[in-house]
C-alpha positions in Angstrom: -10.8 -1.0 20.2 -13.4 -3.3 18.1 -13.3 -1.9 14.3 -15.3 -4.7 12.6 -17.9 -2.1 11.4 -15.3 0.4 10.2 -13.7 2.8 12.1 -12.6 6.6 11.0 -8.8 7.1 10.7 -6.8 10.3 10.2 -4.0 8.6 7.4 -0.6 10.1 5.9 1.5 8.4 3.5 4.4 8.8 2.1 5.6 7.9 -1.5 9.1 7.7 -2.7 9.9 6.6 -6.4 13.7 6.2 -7.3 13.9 5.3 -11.0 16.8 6.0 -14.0 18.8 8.1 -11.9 15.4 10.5 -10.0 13.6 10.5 -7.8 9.8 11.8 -7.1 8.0 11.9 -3.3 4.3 12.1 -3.2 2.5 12.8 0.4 -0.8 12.0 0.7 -3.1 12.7 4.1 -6.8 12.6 5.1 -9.6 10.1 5.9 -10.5 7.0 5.7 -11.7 3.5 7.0 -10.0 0.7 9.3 -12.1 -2.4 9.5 -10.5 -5.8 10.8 -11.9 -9.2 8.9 -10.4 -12.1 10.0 -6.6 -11.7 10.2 -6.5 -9.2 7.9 -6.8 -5.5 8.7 -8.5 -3.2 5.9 -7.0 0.2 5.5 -9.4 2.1 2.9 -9.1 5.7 2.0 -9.3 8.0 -1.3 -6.2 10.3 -2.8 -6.8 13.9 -1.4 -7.3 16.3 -4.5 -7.7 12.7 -6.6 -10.8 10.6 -7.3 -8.4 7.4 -6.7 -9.4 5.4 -4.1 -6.8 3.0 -2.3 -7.2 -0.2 -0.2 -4.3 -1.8 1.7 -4.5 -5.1 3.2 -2.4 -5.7 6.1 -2.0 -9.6 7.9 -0.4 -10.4 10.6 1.6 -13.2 8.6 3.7 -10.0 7.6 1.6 -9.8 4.3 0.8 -6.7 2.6 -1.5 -6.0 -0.9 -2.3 -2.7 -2.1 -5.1 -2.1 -4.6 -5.3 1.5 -6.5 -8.6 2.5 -8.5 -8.9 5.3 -10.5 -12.5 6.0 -11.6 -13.6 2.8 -10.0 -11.2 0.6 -12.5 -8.2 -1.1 -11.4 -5.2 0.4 -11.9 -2.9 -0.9 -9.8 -2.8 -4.5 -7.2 0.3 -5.4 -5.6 1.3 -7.9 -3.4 4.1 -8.0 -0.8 5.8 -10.7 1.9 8.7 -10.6 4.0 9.6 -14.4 3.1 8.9 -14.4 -0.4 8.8 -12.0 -3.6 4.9 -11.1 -4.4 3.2 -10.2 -7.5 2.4 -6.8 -9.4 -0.4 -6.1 -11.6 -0.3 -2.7 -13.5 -2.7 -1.2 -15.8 -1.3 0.1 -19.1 -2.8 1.1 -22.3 -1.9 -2.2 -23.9 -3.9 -3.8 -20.6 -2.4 -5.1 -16.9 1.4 -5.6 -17.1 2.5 -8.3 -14.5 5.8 -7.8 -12.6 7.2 -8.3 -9.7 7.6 -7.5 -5.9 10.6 -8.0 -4.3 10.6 -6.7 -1.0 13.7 -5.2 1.3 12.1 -3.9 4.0 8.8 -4.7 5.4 7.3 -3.2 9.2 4.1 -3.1 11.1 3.9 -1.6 14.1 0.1 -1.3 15.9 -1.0 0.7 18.9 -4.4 0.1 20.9 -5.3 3.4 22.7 -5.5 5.3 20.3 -6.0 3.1 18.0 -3.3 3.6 14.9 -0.2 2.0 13.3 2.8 2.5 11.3 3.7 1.0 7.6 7.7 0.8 5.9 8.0 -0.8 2.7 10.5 -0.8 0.9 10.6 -2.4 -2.6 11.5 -3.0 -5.9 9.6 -4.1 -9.1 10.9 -6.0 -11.8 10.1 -7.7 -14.6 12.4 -10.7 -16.5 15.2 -9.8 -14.0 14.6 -5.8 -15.6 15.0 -3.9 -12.6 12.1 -1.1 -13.1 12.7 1.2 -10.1 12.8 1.4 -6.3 10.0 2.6 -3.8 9.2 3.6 -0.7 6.2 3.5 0.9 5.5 5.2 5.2 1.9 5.0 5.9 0.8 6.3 9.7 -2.8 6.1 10.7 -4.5 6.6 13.6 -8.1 7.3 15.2 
């Protein structure tokens, strides 16, 4: 299925924050946008119930960044690769923190008819060897 001029997806993803000692989940589902651009594939939606609107880049070199806006500012870009430990920008009052990605489990699974895929991430942030928490991330989409 061509999708270079956006195509409409049906999304739900899954959110699963493990830090001191709890743990939150967060499930987010609606619609949104596919569009393939070069060898990356666009995954754009916004937060139901939120004004936050989300972009995830997927590659097929088994890269992965995820930008979060919230009232069209930048609150969140992070970056993920299954060879190598990415980067994490987070905005804070004091401005963007850095940290970073280290990632323990990274899939991407496509179909064709329909189109759709799967996304598992698992990951950690950290900053100076400061372990901050543990995530997961299960994002399904399909048309």
């Amino acid at each position: 299925m061509p999708i270079e001029k956006g195509t409409q997806i049906e999304y739900q993803m899954e959110t699963i924050i493990k830090q001191e000692g709890e743990q939150e989940v967060f499930f987010y589902k609606g619609l949104g946008k596919a569009v393939q651009m070069g060898e990356w594939l666009y995954i754009r939606y916004e937060e139901e119930g939120t004004e936050n609107k989300v972009t995830i880049k997927l590659s097929d070199a088994g890269k992965v960044i995820i930008i979060r806006r919230e009232n069209n500012n930048l609150s969140s870009r992070m970056s993920f690769e299954t060879t190598s430990n990415g980067v994490a920008l987070l905005s804070t009052p004091a401005g963007m923190l850095e940290m970073e990605t280290i990632s323990h489990r990274l899939l991407q699974d496509y179909q064709d008819k329909p189109f759709g895929g799967t996304i598992q991430l698992d990951y950690s942030l950290s900053m100076k060897e400061q372990l901050f928490g543990n995530y997961s991330i299960s994002l399904h989409f399909t048309t």
